[in-house]
C-alpha positions in Angstrom: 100.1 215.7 -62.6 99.9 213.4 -59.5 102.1 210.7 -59.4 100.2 207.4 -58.7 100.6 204.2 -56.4 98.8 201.3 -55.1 100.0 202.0 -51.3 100.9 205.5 -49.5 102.5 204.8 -46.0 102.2 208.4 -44.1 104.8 208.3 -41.4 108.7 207.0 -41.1 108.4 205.9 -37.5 108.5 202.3 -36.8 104.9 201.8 -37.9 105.5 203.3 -41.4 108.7 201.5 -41.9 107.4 198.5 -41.1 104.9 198.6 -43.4 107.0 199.8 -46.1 109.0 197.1 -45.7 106.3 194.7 -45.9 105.0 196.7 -48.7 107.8 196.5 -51.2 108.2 192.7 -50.4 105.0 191.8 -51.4 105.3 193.9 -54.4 103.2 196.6 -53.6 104.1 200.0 -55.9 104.4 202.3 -52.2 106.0 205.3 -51.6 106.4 206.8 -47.9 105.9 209.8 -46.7 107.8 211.9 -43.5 107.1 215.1 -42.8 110.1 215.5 -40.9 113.3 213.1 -40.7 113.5 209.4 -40.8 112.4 207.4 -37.5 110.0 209.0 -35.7 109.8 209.2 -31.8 112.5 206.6 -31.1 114.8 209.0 -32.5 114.9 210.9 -29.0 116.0 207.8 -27.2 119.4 207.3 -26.5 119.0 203.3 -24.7 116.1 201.1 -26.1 116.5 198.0 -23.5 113.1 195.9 -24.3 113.0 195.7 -28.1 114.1 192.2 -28.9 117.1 191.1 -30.3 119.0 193.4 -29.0 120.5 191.8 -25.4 122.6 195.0 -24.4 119.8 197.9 -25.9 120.7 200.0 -28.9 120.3 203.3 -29.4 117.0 204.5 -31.0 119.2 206.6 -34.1 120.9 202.8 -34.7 117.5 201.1 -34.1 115.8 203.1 -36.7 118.6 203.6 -39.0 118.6 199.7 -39.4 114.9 200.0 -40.1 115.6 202.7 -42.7 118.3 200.9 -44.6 116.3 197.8 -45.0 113.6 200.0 -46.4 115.8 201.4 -49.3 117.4 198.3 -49.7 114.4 197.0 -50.8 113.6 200.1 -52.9 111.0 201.6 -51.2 110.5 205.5 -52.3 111.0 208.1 -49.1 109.8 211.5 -49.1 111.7 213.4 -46.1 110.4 216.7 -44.7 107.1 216.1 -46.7 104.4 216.9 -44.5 100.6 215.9 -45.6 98.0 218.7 -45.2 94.8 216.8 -46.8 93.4 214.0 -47.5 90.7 212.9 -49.8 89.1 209.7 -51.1 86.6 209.8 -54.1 85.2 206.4 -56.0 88.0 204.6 -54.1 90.9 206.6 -54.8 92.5 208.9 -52.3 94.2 211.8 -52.8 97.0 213.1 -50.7 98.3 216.6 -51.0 101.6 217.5 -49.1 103.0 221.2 -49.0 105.1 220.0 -51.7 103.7 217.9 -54.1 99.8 215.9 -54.4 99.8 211.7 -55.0 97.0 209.2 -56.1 96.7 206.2 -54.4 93.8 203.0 -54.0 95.3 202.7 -50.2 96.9 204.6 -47.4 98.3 203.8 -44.1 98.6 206.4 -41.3 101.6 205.5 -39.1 102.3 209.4 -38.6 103.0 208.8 -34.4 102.5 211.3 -31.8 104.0 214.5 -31.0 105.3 215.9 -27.5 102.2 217.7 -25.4 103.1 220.9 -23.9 101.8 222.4 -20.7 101.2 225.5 -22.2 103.0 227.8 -18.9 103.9 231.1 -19.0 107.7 230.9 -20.4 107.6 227.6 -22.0 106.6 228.6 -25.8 109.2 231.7 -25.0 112.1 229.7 -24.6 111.8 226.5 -27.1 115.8 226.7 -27.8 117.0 228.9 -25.2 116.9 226.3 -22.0 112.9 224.4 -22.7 113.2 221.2 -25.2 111.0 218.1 -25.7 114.1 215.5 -26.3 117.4 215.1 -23.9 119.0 213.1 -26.4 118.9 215.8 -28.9 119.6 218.7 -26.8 121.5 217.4 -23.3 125.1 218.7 -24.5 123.9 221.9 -24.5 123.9 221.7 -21.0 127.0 219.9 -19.9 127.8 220.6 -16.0 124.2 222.8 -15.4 121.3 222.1 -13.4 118.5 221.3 -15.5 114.3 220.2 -14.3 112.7 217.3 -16.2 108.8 217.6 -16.0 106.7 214.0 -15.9 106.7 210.9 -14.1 106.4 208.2 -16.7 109.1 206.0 -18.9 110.5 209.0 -21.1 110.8 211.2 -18.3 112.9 209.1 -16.0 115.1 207.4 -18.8 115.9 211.1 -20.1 116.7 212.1 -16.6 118.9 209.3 -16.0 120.1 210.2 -19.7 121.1 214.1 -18.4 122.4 213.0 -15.4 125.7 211.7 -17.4 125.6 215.8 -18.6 124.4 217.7 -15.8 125.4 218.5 -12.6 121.9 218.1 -11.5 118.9 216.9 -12.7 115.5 217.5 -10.6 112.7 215.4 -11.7 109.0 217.2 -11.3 106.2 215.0 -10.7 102.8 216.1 -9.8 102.0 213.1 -7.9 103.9 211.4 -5.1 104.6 207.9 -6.9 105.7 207.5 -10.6 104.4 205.8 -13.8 107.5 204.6 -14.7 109.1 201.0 -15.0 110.3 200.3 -11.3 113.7 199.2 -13.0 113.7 203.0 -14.2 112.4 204.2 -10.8 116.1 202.1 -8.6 118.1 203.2 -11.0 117.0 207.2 -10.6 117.2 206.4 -6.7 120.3 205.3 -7.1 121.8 208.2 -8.8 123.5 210.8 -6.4 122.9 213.5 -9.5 119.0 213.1 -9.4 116.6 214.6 -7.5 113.0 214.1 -7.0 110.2 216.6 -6.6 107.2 215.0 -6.3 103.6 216.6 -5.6 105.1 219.7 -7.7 103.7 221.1 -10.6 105.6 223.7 -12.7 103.9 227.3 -12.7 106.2 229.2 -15.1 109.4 229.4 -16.8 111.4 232.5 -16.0 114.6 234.5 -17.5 115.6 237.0 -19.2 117.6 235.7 -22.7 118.0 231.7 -21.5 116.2 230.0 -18.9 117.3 230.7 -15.5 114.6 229.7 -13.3 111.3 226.7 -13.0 108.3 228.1 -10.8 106.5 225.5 -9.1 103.6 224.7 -6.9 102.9 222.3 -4.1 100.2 220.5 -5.2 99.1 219.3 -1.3 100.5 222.7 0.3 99.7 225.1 -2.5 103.4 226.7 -1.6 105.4 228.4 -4.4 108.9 227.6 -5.0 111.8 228.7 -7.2 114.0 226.4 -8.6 117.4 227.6 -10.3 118.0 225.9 -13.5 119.3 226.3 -17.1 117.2 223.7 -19.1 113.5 222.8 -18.6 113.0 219.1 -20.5 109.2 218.1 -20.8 108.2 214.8 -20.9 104.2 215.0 -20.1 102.7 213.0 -22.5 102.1 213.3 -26.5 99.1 214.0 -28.7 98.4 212.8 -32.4 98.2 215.6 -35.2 95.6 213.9 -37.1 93.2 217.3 -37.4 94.1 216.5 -41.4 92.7 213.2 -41.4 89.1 214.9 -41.2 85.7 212.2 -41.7 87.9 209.5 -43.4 88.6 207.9 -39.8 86.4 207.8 -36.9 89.3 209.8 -34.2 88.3 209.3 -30.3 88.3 212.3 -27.9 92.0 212.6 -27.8 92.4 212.4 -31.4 93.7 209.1 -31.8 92.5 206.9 -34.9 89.8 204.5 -34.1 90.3 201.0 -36.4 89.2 197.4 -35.9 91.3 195.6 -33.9 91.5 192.6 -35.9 92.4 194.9 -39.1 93.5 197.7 -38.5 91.3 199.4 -40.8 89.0 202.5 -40.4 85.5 203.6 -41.3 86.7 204.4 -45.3 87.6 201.5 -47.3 91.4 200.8 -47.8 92.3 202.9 -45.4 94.7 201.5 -42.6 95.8 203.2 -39.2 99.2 202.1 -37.5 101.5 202.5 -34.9 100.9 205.8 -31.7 98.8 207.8 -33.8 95.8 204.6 -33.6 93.9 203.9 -30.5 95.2 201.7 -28.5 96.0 200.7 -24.7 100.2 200.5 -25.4 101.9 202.0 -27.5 106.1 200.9 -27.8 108.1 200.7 -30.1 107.3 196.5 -30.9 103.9 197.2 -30.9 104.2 199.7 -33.3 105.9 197.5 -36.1 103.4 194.7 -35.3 101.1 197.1 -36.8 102.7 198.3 -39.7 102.8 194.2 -40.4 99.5 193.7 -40.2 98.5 197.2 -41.5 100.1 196.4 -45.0 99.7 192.7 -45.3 95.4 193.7 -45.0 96.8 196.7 -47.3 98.3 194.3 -49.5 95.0 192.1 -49.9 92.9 195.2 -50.8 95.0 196.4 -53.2 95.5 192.8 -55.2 91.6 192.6 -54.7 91.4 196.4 -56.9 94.1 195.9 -59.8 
């Protein structure tokens, strides 16, 4: 027997909370679903400095944990570690299976983020655990007073780097171009840090050990030179990717995968069906942008909904 709701949020980032929260306050029967732990990508950062209210940062675990409890508070159901496999809509009803249980609902939100891209080098699937990881936050005390390689050139990468460098005894930032993407306030503040170490116009060729990562490979990307750099830990921070492959004809999804939904809206091609947050198309993607659109996701949720019952 499937349980039944008006409103399914998919996703416990900030976009999902949100627009639980909104949910629930409008009185909304919702239940949200995570496939893994509450919070989402935040989770991996240790500072948040430009998400208002919050004049001295705040961690993303406190950020989100705030977000959480307000959820619960206002009675919102959560599903942890229930990850969706398939959805389907027939005469206005969707269906949503997870690899747990299977719900019934007249409207659904995808707010299910992005995940970290990988480069796919020789070495890199090999050692997930044993020196490569996608999150400093989660994984820099493992490597307290080690040299360690972050790989990317954009926000993440340089605030993890400048997170490592309180860990590490040396942090080497890979970049395959010779400027960065990065905020410029991250950029001085890397500079400025005797324990950093740029290596711009590199690209990483392969990972190398034998039991733990000992070693980064790397190409000039001007010269075409090799070179070896000693390190214990490999932390990747080239970009993300949305896993919507589930999401099949229900949504229109653009050539990187991302959800395509009216901008006014946020609604795709299938009736009551609302996209949120990373995992829509959209030209920035932060953390405030993110719960605008769980706001305005549910509230054009809400409307449908009252419109059915």
């Amino acid at each position: 027997m499937e349980d039944s709701y008006e409103a399914v949020v998919v996703g416990g980032g900030p976009a999902g909370l949100t627009a639980g929260i909104y949910l629930m306050r409008a009185g909304i029967k919702a239940l949200l679903l995570e496939k893994q732990i509450l919070g989402g990508t935040p989770l991996n950062t240790e500072h948040i400095e430009n998400y208002p209210g919050f004049p001295d940062g705040v961690s993303g675990a406190e950020l989100m944990g705030r977000m959480a409890e307000q959820a619960r508070k206002l009675g919102l159901p959560i599903k942890e570690f229930s990850e969706v496999g398939e959805v389907r809509c027939e005469e206005g009803v969707f269906s949503i299976r997870t690899d747990k249980d299977s719900y019934r609902s007249l409207g659904l939100i995808l707010a299910m983020g992005t995940e970290p891209a990988k480069l796919n080098i020789p070495g890199e699937d090999l050692f997930v655990g044993r020196g490569v990881s996608y999150c400093a936050t989660c994984d820099g005390m493992f490597f307290r007073n080690m040299e360690v390689a972050v790989v990317g050139g954009g926000d993440s990468a340089l605030s993890e780097a400048l997170t490592l460098a309180n860990i590490a005894s040396k942090v080497f930032v890979v970049h395959r171009r010779d400027q960065f993407r990065a905020q410029r306030i991250l950029q001085d503040r890397a500079e400025r840090n005797s324990r950093i170490e740029f290596l711009l116009t590199k690209v990483p060729l392969r990972i190398n050990g034998q039991d733990q990562v000992e070693s980064l490979t790397l190409r000039d990307t001007r010269t075409e030179a090799e070179s070896v750099v000693p390190v214990s830990g490999v932390f990747f921070y080239v970009g993300s990717h949305p896993g919507t492959g589930w999401v099949g004809d229900l949504a229109d999804i653009d050539g990187s995968g991302f959800i395509v939904t009216d901008a006014s809206s946020l609604a795709t091609r299938t009736e009551g069906l609302f996209a949120a947050g990373d995992v829509r198309k959209k030209s920035l993607r932060q953390i405030s942008t993110a719960v605008g659109d769980g706001a305005l996701a549910a509230v054009n949720l809400e409307k449908y909904v009252l419109e059915k019952r």
